[in-house]
C-alpha positions as CSV (number, residue, x, y, z in Angstrom):
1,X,-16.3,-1.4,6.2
2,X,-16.4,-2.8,2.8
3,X,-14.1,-5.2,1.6
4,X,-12.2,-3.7,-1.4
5,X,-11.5,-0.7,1.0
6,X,-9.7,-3.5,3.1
7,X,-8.2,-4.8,-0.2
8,X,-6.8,-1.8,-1.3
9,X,-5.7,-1.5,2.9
10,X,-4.0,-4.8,2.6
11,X,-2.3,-3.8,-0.6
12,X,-1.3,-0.4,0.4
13,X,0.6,-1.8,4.1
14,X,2.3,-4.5,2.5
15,X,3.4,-2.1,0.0
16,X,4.9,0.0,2.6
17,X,6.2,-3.0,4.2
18,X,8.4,-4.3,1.5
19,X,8.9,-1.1,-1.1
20,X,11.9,0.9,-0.5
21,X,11.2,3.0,-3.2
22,X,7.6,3.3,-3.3
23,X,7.9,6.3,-1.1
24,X,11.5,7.7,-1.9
25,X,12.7,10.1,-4.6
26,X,12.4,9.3,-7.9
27,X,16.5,9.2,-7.9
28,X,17.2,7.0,-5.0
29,X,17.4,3.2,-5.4
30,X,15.3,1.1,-3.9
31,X,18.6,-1.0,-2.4
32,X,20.2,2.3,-1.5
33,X,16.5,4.1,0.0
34,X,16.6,0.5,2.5
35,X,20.1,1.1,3.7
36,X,19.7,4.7,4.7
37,X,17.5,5.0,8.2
38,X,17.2,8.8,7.3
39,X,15.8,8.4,3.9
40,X,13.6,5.5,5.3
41,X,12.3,7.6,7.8
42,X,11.5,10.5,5.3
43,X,9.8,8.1,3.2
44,X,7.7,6.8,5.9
45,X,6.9,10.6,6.9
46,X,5.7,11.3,3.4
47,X,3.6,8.3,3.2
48,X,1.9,9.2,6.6
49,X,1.3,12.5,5.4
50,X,0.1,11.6,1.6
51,X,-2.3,9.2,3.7
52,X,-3.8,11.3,6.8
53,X,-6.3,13.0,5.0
54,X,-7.9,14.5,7.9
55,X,-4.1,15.5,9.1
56,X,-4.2,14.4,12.5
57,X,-0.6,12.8,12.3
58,X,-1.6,9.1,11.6
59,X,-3.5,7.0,9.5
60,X,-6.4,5.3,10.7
61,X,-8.0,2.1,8.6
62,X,-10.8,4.5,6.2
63,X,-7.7,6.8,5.6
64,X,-5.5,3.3,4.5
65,X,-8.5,2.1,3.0
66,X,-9.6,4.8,0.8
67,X,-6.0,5.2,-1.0
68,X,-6.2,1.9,-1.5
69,X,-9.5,1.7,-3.2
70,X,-8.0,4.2,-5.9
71,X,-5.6,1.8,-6.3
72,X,-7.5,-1.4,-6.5
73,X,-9.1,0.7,-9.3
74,X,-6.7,1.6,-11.1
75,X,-5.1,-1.8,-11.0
76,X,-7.8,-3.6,-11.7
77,X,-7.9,-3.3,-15.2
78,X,-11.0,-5.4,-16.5
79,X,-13.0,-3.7,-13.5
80,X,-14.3,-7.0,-12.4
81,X,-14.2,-6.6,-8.6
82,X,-10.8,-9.2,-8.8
83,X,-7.0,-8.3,-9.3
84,X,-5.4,-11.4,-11.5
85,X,-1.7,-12.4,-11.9
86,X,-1.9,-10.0,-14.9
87,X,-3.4,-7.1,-13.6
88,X,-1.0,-7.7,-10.1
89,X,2.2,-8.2,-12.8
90,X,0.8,-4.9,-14.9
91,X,0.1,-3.0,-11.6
92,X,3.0,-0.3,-11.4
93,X,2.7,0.6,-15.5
94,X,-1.0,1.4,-14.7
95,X,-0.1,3.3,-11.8
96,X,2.6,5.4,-13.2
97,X,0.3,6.0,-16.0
98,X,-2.5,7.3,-13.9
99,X,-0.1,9.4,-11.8
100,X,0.9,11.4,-15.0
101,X,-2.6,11.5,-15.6
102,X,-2.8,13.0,-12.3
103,X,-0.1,15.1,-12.6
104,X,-1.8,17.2,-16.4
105,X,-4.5,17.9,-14.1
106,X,-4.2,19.3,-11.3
107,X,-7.2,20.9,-10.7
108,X,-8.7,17.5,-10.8
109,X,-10.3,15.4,-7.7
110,X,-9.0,12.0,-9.2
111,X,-8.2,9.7,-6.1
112,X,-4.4,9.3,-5.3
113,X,-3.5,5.8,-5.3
114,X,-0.9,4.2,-3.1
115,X,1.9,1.3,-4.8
116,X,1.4,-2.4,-5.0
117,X,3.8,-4.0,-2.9
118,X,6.9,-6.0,-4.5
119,X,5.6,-9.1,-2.9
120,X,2.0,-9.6,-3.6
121,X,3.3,-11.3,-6.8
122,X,5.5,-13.4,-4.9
123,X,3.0,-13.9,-2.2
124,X,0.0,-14.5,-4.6
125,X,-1.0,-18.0,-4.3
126,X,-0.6,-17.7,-0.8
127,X,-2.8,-15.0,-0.3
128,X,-5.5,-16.6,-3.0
129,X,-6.8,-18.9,-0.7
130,X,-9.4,-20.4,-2.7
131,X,-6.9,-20.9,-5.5
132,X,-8.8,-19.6,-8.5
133,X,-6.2,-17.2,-9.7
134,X,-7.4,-14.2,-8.6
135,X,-7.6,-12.2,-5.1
136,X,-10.9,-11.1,-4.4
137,X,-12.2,-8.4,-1.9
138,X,-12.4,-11.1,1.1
139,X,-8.6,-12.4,0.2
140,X,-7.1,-9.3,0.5
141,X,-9.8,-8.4,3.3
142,X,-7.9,-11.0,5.6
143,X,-4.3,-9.8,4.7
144,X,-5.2,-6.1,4.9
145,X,-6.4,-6.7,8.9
146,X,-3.8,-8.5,9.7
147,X,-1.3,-6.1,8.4
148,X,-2.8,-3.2,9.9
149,X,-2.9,-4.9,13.3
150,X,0.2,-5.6,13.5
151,X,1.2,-2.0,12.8
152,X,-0.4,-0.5,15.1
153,X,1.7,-1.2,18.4
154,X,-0.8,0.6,21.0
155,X,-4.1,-1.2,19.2
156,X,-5.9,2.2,19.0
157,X,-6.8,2.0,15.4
158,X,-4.5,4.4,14.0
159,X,-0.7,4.0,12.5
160,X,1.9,6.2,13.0
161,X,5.3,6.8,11.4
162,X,7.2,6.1,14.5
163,X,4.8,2.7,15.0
164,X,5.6,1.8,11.4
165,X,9.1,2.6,11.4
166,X,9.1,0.2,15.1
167,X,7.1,-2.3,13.1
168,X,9.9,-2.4,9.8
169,X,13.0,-2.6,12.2
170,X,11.5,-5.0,14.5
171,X,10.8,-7.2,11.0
172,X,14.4,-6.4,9.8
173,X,16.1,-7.7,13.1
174,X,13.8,-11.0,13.2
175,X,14.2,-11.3,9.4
């Protein structure tokens, strides 16, 4: 497995951890999205299904991993292999560009990215553990893991929407 798949893994489940409206309607608040189990739940559902490419009702790592990498592209704007403050900060313009870019052609095979979760900026310097101010492939490599184990409940590699949804209420109720 390489490690900017497990980057873009790591960026793509915290995403979904902490994003309310990364998966919702483009008229629903991100506050109001968080306070509605339905709407959660039909969020969730749609990310599961953007993600299982092979449409087996869960995503496994290489499903995770492979929206991610379009996004680590995407986001990663000097193409160095890194993600900075900057590129992290910039991450949701660039994405929103590319998805219109998506959108004007649809015939196109471009990649479809995940988000970038609200708190990798808040979480940055904690994740950069070699504090040169910028997350490489094996920083993200460590947070991506984690986060994918801990999602999936029954440890046999895959993630459901009903193990994710378990994962976000069980977080809510501790947090």
């Amino acid at each position: 497995m390489n490690s900017k798949t497990l980057i873009a893994s790591a960026i793509a489940l915290t995403l979904a951890a902490t994003s309310g409206a990364a998966f919702a309607a483009a008229s629903t608040t991100p506050t109001t999205t968080a306070k509605d189990p339905a709407k959660r739940e039909q969020r969730v559902a749609r990310m599961v299904k953007r993600l299982d490419t092979d449409k087996d009702g869960k995503v496994s790592k290489s499903e995770m991993e492979a929206a991610m990498n379009a996004t680590v592209t995407v986001v990663d704007a000097d193409k160095d292999g890194f993600l900075s403050k900057q590129e992290v900060d910039a991450g949701k313009d660039a994405l929103k560009a590319y998805r219109q870019k998506v959108k004007a052609e649809p015939n196109a095979t471009m990649a479809k990215p995940g988000q970038l979760p609200r708190g990798l900026i808040k979480h940055f310097d904690k994740i950069d553990a070699n504090k040169d101010g910028k997350l490489s492939k094996e920083e993200l490599d460590t947070v991506a893991d984690r986060m994918f184990q801990r999602r999936d409940a029954n440890k046999d590699g895959f993630i459901t929407a009903d193990e994710f949804l378990a994962t976000k209420t069980k977080a809510k109720k501790q947090g």
